[in-house]
N, C-alpha and C positions, 0 to 999 in steps of 0.2 A: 438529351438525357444526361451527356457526361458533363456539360455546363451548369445542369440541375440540381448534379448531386454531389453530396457530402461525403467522403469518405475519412474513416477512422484507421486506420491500422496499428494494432497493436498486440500483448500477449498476454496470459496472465499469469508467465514468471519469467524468470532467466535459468540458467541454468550454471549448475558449480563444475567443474572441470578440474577436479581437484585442487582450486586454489588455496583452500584450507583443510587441504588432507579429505576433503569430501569429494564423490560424484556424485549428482543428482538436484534435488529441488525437495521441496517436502516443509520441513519443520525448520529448514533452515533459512536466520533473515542476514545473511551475506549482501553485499551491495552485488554481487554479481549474481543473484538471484531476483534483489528488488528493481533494480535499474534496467527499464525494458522501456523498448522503442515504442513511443508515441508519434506518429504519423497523422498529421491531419493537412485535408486539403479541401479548402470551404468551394459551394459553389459559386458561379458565376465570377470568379475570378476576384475575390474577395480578399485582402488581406488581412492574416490572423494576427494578433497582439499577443506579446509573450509577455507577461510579467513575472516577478519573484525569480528566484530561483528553480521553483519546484513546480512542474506538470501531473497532475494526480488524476489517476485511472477512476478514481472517487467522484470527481467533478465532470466525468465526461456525460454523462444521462443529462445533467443541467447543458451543458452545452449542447449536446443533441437539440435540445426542445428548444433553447433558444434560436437554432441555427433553421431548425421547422417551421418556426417562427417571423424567421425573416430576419435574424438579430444574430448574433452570436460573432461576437469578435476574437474569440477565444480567450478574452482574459478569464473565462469561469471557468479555462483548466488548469490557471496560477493559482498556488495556494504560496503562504510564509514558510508554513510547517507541512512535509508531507509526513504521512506515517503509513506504518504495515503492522503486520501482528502475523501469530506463528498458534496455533491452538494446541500443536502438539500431536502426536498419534494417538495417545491414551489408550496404544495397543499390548500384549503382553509379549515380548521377545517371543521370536519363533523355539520351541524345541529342539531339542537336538543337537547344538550348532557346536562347532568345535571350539577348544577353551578362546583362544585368542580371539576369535571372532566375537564370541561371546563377549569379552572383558571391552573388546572394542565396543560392541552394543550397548552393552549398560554404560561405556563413559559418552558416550554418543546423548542417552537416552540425558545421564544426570546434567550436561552441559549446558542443549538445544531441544530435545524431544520433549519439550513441555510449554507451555503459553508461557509465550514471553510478546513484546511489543517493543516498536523502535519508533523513532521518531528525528525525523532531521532538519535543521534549522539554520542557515546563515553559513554552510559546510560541515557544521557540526553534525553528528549522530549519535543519538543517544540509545541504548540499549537496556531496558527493563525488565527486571518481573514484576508484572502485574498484582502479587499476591501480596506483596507490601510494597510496593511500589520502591524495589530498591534498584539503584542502577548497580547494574552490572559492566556497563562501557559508557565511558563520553570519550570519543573521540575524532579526530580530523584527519584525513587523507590515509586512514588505516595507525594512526601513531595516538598514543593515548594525549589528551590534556588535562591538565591542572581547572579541577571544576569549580574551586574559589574562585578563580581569573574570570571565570564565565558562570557568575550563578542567574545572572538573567537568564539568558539564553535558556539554560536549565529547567529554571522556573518556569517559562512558556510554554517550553515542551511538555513538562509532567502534564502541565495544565490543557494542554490541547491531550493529550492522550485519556487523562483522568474525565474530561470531559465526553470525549467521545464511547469512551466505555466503564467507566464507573471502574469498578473492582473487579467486575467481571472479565472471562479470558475472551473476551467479543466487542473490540471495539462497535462494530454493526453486524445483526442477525440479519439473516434474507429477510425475517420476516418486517423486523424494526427498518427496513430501508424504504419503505414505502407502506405508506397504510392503504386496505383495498380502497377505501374512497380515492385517495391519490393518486393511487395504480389507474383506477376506470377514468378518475379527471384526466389525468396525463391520456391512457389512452381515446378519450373523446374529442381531444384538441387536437391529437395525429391526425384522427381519422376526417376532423371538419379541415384540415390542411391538407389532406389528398392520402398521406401517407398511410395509411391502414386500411 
């Protein structure tokens, strides 16, 4: 069985430790919240392919089925460009709270507690709002850069983002990730492979 099988390990955030003045996870897209361990280990002693720079949590369902499949090299969880997105709380501050915490919240809420999207490319990372598509950050190893230097780069990025979620604050709904025909295909291939 342990020659048979596929294992994935991974999360689906990281967490902030206060390295920008935050704890927690939520609405914020810090690299030390997107940057989470991807672990895979193919059966039968298979060795995986790493390409690009970026491994995306996005492309692992594709490599599941190819791997069910008898296939799966792992190059289908290399992407050029990965991305994340943040939708926001679109909650109303709690009551009560005393001023300072308060003043904190609302700078909290106007900065990150609203749909925004990032996207990273070649080491760059770009940081968006979605609602006119203005950047708010391009930059490299936490240090801003001059975005004339690099308007390709730029360019690609908007474009994989703009693509993947239009104007809307949802790059991908649950429901738009799979249509139920796809869902019942995908699941009829598991189950004539053993797996279901």
């Amino acid at each position: 069985l342990y020659d048979n099988t596929l294992m994935v390990v991974t999360s689906d955030h990281g967490q902030a430790l206060m390295e920008h003045g935050y704890y927690g996870h939520g609405t914020f897209l810090h690299d030390e919240i997107l940057r989470i361990p991807l672990i895979v280990r193919a059966p039968k002693g298979r060795r995986l392919v790493v390409e690009g720079d970026y491994q995306s949590l996005v492309n692992v369902p594709q490599f599941i089925l190819e791997s069910a499949e008898g296939g799966g090299d792992g190059s289908a969880l290399s992407s050029e460009i990965a991305v994340a997105e943040s939708f926001g709380t679109q909650q109303a501050p709690p009551a009560g709270l005393a001023p300072p915490v308060a003043q904190k919240v609302d700078r909290v809420r106007s900065e990150i507690d609203r749909p925004l999207k990032v996207a990273y490319r070649n080491g760059f990372r770009l940081l968006v709002d979605p609602s006119a598509w203005e950047v708010l950050e391009f930059s490299r190893d936490g240090r801003p850069v001059d975005q004339g230097q690099h308007a390709g780069d730029i360019d690609a990025m908007l474009a994989e983002l703009k693509r993947l979620g239009g104007s809307t604050p949802a790059l991908q709904t649950k429901d738009e990730a799979l249509s139920p025909g796809e869902e019942s295909a995908i699941a009829e291939r598991l189950k004539e492979l053993g797996y279901l």
